[in-house]
Wavefront OBJ file of the C-alpha trace (Angstrom):
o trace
v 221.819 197.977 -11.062
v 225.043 199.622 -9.771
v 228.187 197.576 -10.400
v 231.372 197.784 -8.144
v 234.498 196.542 -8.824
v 236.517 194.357 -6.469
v 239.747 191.924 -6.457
v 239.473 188.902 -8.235
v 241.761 186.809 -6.420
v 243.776 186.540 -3.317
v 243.766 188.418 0.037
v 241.954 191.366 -1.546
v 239.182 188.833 -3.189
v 238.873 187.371 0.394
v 238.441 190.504 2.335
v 235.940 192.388 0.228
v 233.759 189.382 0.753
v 234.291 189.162 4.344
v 232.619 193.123 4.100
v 229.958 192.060 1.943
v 228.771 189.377 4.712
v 229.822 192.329 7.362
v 226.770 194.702 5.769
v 225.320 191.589 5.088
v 224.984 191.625 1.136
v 226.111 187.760 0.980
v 225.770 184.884 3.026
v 228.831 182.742 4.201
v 228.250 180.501 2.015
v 228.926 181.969 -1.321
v 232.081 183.764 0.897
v 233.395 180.119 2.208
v 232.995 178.828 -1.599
v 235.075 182.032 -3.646
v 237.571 181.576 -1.073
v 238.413 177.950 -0.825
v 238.374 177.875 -4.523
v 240.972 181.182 -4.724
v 243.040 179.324 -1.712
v 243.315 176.073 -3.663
v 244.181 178.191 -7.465
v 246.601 179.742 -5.168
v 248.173 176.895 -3.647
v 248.089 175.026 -7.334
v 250.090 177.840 -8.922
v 252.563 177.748 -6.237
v 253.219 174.146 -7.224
v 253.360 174.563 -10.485
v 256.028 177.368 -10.064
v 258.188 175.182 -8.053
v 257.917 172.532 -10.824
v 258.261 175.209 -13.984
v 255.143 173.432 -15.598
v 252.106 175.299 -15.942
v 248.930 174.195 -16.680
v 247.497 175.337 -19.886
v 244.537 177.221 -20.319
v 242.528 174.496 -21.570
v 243.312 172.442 -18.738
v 241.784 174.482 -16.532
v 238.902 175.263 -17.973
v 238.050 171.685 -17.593
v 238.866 172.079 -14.148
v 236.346 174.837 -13.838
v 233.720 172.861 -15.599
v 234.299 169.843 -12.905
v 233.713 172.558 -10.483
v 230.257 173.908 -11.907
v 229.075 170.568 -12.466
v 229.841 170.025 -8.979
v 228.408 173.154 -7.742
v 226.169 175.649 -9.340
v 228.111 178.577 -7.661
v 230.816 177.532 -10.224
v 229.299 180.505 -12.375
v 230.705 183.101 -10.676
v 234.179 182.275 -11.876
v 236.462 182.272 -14.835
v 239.930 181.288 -16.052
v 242.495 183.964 -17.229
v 245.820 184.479 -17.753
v 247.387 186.843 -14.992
v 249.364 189.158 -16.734
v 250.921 190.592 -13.797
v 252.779 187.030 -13.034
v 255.967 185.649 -14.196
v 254.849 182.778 -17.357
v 251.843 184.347 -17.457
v 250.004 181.179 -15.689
v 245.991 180.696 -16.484
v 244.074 181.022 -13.057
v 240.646 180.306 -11.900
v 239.165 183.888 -10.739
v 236.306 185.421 -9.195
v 233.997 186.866 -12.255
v 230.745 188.150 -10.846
v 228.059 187.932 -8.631
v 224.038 189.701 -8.580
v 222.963 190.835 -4.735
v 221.526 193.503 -2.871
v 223.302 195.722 -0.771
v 221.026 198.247 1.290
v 217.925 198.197 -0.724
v 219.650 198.707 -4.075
v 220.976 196.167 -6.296
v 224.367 195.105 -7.198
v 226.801 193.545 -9.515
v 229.856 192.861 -7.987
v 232.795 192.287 -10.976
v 236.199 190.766 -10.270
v 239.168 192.798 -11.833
v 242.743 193.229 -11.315
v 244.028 196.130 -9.401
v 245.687 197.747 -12.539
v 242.301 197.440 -14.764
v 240.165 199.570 -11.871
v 241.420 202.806 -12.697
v 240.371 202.887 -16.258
v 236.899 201.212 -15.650
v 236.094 203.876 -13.146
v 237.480 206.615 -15.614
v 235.398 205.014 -18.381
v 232.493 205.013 -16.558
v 232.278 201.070 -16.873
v 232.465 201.092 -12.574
v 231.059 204.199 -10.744
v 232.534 201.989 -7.530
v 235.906 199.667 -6.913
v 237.693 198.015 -4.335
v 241.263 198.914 -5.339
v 245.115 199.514 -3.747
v 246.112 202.985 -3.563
v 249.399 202.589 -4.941
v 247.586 201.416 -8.059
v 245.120 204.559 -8.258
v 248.901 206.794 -7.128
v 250.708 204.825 -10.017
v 247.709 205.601 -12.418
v 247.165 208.801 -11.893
v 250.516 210.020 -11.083
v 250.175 212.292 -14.579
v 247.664 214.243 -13.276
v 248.986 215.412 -10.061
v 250.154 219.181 -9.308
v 252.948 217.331 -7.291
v 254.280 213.515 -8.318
v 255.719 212.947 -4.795
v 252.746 211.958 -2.357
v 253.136 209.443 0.464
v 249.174 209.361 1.693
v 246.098 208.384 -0.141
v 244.470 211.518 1.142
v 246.626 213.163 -0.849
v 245.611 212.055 -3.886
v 242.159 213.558 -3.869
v 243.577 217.080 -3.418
v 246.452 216.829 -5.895
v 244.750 215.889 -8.564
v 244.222 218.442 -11.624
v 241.233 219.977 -11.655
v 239.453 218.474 -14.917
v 241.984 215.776 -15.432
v 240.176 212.671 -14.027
v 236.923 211.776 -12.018
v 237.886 209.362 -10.194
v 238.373 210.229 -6.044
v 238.952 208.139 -2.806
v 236.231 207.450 -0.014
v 238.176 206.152 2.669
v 239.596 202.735 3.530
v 237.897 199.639 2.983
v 240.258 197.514 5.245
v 243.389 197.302 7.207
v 245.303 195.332 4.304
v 248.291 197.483 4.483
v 251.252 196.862 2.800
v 254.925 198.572 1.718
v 257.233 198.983 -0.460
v 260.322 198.449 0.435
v 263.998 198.102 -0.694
v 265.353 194.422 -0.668
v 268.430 192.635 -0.742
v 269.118 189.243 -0.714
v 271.325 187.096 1.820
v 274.526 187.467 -0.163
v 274.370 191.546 -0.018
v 272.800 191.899 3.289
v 276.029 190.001 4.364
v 277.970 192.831 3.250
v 275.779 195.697 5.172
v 277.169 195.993 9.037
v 275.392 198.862 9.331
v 272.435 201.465 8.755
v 272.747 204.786 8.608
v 270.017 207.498 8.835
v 267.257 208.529 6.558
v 268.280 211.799 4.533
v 264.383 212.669 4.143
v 262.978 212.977 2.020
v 264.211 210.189 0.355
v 263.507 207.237 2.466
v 266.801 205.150 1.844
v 269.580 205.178 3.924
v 273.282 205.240 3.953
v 274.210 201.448 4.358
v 278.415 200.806 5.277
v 280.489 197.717 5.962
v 282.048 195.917 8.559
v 285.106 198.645 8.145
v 282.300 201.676 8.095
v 282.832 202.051 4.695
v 279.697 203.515 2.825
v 278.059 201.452 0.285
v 276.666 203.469 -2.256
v 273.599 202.498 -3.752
v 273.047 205.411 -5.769
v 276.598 205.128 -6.727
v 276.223 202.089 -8.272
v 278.100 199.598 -5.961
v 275.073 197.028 -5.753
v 273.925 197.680 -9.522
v 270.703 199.585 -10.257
v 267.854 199.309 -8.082
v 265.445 197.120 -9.868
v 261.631 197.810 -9.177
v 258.402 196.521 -10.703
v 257.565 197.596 -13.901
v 253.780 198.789 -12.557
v 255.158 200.849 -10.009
v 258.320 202.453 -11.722
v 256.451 206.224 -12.132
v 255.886 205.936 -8.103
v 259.430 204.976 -7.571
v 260.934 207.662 -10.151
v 259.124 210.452 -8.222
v 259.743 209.622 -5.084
v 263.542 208.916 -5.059
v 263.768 211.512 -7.501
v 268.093 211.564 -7.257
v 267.907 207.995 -8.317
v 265.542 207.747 -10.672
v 268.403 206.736 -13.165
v 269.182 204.056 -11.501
v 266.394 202.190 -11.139
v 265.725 199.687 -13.612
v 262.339 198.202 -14.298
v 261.645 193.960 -14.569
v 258.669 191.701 -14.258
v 260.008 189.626 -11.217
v 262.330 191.778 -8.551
v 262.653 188.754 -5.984
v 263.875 186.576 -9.089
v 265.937 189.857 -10.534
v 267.621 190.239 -7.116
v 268.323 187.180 -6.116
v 269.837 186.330 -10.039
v 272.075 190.004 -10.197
v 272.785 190.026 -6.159
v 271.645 193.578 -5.954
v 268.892 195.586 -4.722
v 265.497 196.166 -6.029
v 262.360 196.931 -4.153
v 259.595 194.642 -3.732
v 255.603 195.066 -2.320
v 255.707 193.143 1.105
v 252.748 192.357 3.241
v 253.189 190.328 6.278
v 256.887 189.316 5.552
v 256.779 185.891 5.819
v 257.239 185.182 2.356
v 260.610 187.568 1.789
v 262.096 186.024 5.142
v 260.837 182.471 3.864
v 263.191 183.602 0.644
v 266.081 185.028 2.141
v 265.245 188.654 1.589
v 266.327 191.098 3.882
v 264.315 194.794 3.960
v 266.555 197.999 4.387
v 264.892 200.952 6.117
v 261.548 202.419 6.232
v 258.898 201.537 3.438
v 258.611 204.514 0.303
v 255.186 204.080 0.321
v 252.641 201.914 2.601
v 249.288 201.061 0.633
v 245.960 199.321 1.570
v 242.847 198.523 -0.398
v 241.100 202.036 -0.277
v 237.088 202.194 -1.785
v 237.608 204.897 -4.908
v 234.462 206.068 -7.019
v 233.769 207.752 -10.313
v 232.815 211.739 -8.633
v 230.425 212.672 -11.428
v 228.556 209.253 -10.858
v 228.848 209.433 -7.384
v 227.811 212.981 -6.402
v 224.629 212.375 -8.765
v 223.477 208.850 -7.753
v 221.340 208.710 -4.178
v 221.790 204.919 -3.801
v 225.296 205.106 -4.508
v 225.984 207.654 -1.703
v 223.759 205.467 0.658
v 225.984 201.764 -0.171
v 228.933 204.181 0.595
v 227.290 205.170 4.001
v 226.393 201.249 4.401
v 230.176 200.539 3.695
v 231.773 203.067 5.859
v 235.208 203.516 4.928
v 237.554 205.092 7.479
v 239.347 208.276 6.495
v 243.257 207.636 6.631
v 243.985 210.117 9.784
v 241.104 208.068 12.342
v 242.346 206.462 15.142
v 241.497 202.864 13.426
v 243.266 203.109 10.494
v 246.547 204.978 12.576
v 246.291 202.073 15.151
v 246.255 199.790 12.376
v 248.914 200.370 10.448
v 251.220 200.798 13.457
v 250.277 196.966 14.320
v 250.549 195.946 10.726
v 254.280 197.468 11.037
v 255.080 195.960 14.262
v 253.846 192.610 13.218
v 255.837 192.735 9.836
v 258.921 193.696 11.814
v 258.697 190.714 14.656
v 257.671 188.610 11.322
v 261.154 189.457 9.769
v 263.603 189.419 12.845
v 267.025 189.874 11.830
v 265.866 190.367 7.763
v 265.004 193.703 8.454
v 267.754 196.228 8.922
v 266.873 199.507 9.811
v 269.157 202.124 12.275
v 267.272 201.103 16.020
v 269.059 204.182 17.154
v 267.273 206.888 15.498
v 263.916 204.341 15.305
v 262.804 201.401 17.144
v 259.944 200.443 15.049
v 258.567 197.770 17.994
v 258.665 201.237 20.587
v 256.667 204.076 20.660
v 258.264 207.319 21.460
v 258.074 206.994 24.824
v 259.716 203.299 25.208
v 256.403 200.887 25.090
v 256.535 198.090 23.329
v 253.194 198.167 20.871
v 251.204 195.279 21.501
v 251.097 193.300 18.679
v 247.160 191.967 18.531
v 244.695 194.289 16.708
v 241.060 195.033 18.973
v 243.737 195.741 21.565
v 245.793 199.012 22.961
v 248.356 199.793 20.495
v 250.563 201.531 22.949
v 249.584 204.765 21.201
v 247.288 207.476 21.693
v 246.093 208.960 18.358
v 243.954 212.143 18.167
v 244.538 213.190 14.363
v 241.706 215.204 13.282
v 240.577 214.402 9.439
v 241.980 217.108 6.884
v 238.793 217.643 4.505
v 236.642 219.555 6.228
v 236.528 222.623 3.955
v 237.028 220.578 0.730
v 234.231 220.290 -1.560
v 232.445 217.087 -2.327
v 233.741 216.974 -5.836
v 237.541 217.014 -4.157
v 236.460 214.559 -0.835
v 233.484 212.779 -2.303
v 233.567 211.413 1.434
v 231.596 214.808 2.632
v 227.866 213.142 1.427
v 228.659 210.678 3.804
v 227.811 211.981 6.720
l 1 2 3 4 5 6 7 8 9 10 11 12 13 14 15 16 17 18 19 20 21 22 23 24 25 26 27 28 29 30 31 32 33 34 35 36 37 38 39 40 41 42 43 44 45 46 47 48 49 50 51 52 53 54 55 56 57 58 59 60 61 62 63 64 65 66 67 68 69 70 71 72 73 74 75 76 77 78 79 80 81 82 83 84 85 86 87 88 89 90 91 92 93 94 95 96 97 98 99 100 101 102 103 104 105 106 107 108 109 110 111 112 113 114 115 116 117 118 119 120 121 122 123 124 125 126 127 128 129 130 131 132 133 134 135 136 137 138 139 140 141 142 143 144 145 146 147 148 149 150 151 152 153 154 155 156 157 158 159 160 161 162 163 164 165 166 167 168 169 170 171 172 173 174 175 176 177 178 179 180 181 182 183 184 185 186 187 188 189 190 191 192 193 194 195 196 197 198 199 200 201 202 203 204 205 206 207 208 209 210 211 212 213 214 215 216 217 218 219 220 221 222 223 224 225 226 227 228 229 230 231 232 233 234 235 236 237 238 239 240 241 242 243 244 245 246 247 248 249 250 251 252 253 254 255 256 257 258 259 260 261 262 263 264 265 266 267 268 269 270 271 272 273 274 275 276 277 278 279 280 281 282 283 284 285 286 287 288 289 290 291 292 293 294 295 296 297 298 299 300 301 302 303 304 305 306 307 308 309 310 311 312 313 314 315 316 317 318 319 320 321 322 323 324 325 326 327 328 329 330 331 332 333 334 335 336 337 338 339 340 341 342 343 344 345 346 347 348 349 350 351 352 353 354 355 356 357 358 359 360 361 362 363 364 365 366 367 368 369 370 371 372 373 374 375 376 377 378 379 380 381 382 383 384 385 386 387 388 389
């Protein structure tokens, strides 16, 4: 039985199952149940925030039980304190599930993002569902260079000998970035945005009077960032990696010190929702990518036919281009006047040559993309996605 790892709650949870019923591994019913049951844990712990009163561990295990007795899919799930939330709340999460995917059969485990790494090092996973800026933050010891923007970099820069673990491809268009973030009170004070000094991807901000505000300088604080993600930050805005400062909540952080931090953003609803305005393009835009163990991979037959049944999409096709430019256009129509950015040098709802991108994925982007994939004279052990075709 081959295992794979995949989210065990939220979006990520909801659209690895949606694949599974795609190569038809599941039926809709077990889908419908994980996900109404991950909607309503959601929806519960954003109550419970609001309130500052958390339910305690025991008290949802009972609530678990109520839902096994009720329904003998209950077994697939657990209760366990997320560790990557603020007061460490107890949640109901996906655990496992026995299918067939293909022929061959499968174990599908629910993990966090930040556990995947290790269980496909450790050989306890030779397959996961996981966000590239978790494998990036992970790994980011054994690159040849720290500073990578692309997940097909990853698979190249990694030291020879110094992990097994590689990327396949994209499992879906789940994209998100990370950008910097102010909140109302110091976006009041920005007038302006100046350009990108590349390769460091924040601007030069200045007031109404065209002073410059000085982030690096200090004039909003330091920048705070996520604890996970501080060894991404530090080598990508290598000038200022003394001023960033690391905390377990940066919307909370932000909003409490009135400075800057920057924060993992997805659709935008929920920063504009919170006052949050985003300043210039995103450091680093992630999605859920399908990564493997290479020595498990390259020696397993029915592992290198569920990756063929799976088909991820290499990060330069025309899907995953088209894509992300709707994800970006959508995120910046989502956040309106929260998102300041210098529409002189940039326009992010234009293409180059002045048409607005249409908004509605299955539909022309606005954009012609002809990238041609950059492995083709990489061995398997470097682009494990060769024994796919």
């Amino acid at each position: 039985m081959i295992s794979i790892a995949i989210p065990y709650k939220g979006k990520g949870l909801e659209q690895a199952l949606n694949k599974f019923v795609d190569v038809e591994m599941i039926d809709n019913r077990i889908r419908d149940f994980l996900i109404t049951i991950s909607a309503q844990d959601k929806e519960r712990i954003r109550t419970e925030r609001e309130s500052g009163r958390y339910s305690t561990n025991e008290g949802i295990e009972k609530k678990l039980q109520a839902i096994r007795d009720k329904n003998p899919l209950g077994y697939m799930l657990k209760v366990e304190r997320d560790a990557y939330r603020h007061a460490q709340p107890a949640r109901i999460l996906f655990k496992e599930l026995e299918a067939k995917i293909n022929g061959t059969d499968v174990r599908l485990l629910g993990k966090s993002h930040y556990e995947m790494s290790t269980a496909l090092r450790n050989h306890e996973v030779p397959m996961a569902f996981v966000g590239w800026d978790a494998l990036y933050e992970d790994h980011i010891e054994h690159l040849i260079r720290a500073d990578i923007r692309e997940w097909s970099a990853l698979n190249l820069c990694l030291r020879q000998g110094a992990t097994d673990v590689r990327i396949l491809g994209a499992a879906f268009n789940d994209y998100t970035g990370h950008f910097l973030m102010v909140d109302e009170s110091v976006a009041r004070c920005i007038a302006s945005v100046g350009p990108t000094n590349n390769p460091s991807p924040i601007p030069e901000l200045y007031d109404a009077r065209g002073n410059p505000i000085r982030i690096e300088n200090g004039d909003l604080g330091p920048i705070y960032v996520d604890h996970k993600y501080q060894k991404i930050y530090e080598a990508i805005l290598k000038d200022r990696a003394s001023k960033l400062k690391g905390t377990n909540d940066v919307e909370d952080t932000v909003t409490t010190k009135k400075g800057a931090g920057i924060y993992v953003v997805q659709s935008g609803s929920t920063a504009k929702r919170k006052s949050m305005h985003l300043i210039g393009f995103p450091l680093l835009v992630s999605n859920t990518v399908i990564a493997v163990n290479i020595e498990e991979f390259i020696n397993n037959p029915a592992l290198i036919s569920i990756g063929k049944h799976l088909n991820p999409k290499r990060e330069s096709s025309t899907e995953c281009l088209a894509d992300a430019a709707v994800w970006y256009a959508n995120l910046v129509e989502t956040m309106g006047r929260n998102y300041k950015f210098n529409s002189y040098y940039f326009n992010p709802l234009m293409t180059p040559n002045g048409v607005k991108w249409n908004t509605k994925r299955g539909a022309d982007p606005g954009l012609e993309f002809n990238t041609e994939s950059r492995m083709s004279d990489r061995p398997a052990s470097v682009e494990p996605a060769l024994l796919l075709k």
